[in-house]
C-alpha positions in Angstrom: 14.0 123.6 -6.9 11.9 124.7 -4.1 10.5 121.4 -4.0 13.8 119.6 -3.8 14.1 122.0 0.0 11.2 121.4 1.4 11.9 117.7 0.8 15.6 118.2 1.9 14.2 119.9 5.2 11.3 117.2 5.4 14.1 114.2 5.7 16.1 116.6 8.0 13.4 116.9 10.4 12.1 113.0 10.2 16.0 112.2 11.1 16.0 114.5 13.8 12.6 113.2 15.6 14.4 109.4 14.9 17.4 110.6 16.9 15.1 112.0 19.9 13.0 109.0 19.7 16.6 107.1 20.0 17.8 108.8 23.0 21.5 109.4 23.9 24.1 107.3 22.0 25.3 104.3 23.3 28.6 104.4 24.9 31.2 101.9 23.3 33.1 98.9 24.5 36.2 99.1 26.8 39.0 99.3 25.5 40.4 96.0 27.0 38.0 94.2 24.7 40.2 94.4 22.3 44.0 94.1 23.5 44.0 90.3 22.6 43.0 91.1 19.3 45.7 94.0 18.9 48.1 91.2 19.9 47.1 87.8 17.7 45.7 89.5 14.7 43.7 86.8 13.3 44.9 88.8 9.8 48.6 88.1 10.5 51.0 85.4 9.7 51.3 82.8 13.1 55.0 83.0 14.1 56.2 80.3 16.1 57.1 81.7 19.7 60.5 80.6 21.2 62.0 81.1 24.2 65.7 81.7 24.2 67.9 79.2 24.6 71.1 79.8 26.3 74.5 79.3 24.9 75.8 76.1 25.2 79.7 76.1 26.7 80.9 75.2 24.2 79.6 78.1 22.0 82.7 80.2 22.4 85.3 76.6 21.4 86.8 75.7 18.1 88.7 72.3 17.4 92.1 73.1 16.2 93.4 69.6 16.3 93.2 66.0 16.9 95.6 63.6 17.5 95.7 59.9 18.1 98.7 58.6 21.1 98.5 55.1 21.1 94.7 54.1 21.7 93.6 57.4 23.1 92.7 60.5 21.2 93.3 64.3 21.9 92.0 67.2 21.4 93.2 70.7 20.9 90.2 73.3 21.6 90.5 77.0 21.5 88.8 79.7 22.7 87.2 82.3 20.6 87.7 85.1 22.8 90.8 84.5 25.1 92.8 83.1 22.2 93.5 80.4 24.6 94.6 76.3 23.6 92.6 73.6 25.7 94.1 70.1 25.5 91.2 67.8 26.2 91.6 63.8 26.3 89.0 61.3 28.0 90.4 62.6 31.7 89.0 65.7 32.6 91.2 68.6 33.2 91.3 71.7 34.6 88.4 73.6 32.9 86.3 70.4 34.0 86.4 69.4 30.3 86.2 65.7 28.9 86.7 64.5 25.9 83.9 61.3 24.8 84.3 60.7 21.0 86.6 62.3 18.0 84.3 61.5 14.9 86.3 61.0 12.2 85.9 62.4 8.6 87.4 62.0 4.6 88.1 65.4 4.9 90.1 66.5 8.5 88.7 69.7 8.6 85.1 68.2 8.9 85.6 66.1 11.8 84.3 66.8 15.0 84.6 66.1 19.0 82.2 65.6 21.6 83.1 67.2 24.9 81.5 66.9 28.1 80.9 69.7 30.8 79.5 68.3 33.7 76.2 67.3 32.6 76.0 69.1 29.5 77.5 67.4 26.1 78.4 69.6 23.2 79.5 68.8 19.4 83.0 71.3 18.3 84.1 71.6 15.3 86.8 73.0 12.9 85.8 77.1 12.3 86.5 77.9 8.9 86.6 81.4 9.5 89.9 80.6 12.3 91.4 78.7 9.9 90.9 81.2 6.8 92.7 83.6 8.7 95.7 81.6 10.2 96.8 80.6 6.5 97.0 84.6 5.4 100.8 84.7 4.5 102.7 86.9 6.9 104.4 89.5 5.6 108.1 89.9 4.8 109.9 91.7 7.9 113.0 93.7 7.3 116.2 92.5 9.6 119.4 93.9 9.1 122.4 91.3 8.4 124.3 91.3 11.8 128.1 93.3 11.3 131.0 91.4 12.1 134.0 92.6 13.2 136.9 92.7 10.9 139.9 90.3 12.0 142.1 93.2 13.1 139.3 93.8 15.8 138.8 97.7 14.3 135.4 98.6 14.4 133.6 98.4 11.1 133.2 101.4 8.8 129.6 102.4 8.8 128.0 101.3 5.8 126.3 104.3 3.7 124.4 102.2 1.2 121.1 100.9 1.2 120.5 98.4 4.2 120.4 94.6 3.1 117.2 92.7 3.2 116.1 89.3 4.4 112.8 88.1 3.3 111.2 85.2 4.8 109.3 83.1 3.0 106.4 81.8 4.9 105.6 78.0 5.5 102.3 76.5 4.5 100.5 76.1 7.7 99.6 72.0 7.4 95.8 70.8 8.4 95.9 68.5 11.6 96.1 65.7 9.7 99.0 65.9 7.6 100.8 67.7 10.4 100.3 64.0 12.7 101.1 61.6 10.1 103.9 63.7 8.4 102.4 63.7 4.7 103.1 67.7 4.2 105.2 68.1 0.8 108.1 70.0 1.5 108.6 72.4 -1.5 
């Protein structure tokens, strides 16, 4: 055991004379080095870097219509936050809208219209969300029948019963299409 100390202190004392030998330690890089590499890991997935692109004008429109007058096509746009209709045709209006091609689809709710802004061109097209909620039956609505007055011209004795009810039935809202060319079913 004593010989396993004397060895222990041996080694202890040989590290020691190293250390003087080695003089003061060595101060370390600056820490700038290494901002690039705390920014692109090299042990990170790349990511592709875009810069943001700004909403178009026509990010806030949704086509609500098309019709066909003769040889020149319309276009009813609205807008997703006003709530607001936009007729557009190939003459610009008032917003400083213009309306360059309707394309045409099988199915009417997949068509589309290129507008023009000034120098910007966008592509609008039927929101399904819009049109998901504009065919949510609406709800029947109590009205009382209107009283008429008897033919002696007395006022009518006040009715103590339970009032009458009209219920509405609500229409099927038609797509564009079949509203224009007059194919909705009556039922």
């Amino acid at each position: 055991m004593k010989c396993h100390i004397r060895r222990l202190g041996a080694a202890g004392l040989f590290l020691l004379g190293m250390l003087a030998k080695a003089g003061p330690v060595p101060e370390g890089y600056p820490v700038d080095r290494y901002s690039t590499l705390w920014k692109r890991s090299p042990f990170t997935i790349a990511s592709v870097q875009q810069d943001a692109v700004p909403d178009s004008f026509a990010s806030k429109l949704a086509l609500v219509g098309v019709a066909r007058i003769g040889s020149e096509d319309f276009v009813i746009l609205l807008n997703k936050d006003s709530q607001e209709r936009i007729n557009v045709s190939s003459i610009t209006n008032g917003q400083g809208l213009k309306l360059i091609a309707v394309e045409a689809n099988p199915d009417p709710l997949k068509a589309s219209a290129t507008i023009q802004k000034g120098t910007e061109i966008a592509n609008v097209k039927y929101d399904q969300t819009l049109l998901a909620a504009s065919s949510v039956p609406v709800p029947a609505v109590n009205v009382a029948a209107p009283q008429a007055l008897p033919p002696n011209g007395e006022p009518p004795i006040p009715h103590t019963g339970p009032t009458p009810v009209r219920r509405h039935r609500p229409l099927p809202m038609p797509t564009p299409y079949q509203a224009l060319s007059g194919t909705l079913s009556a039922r």
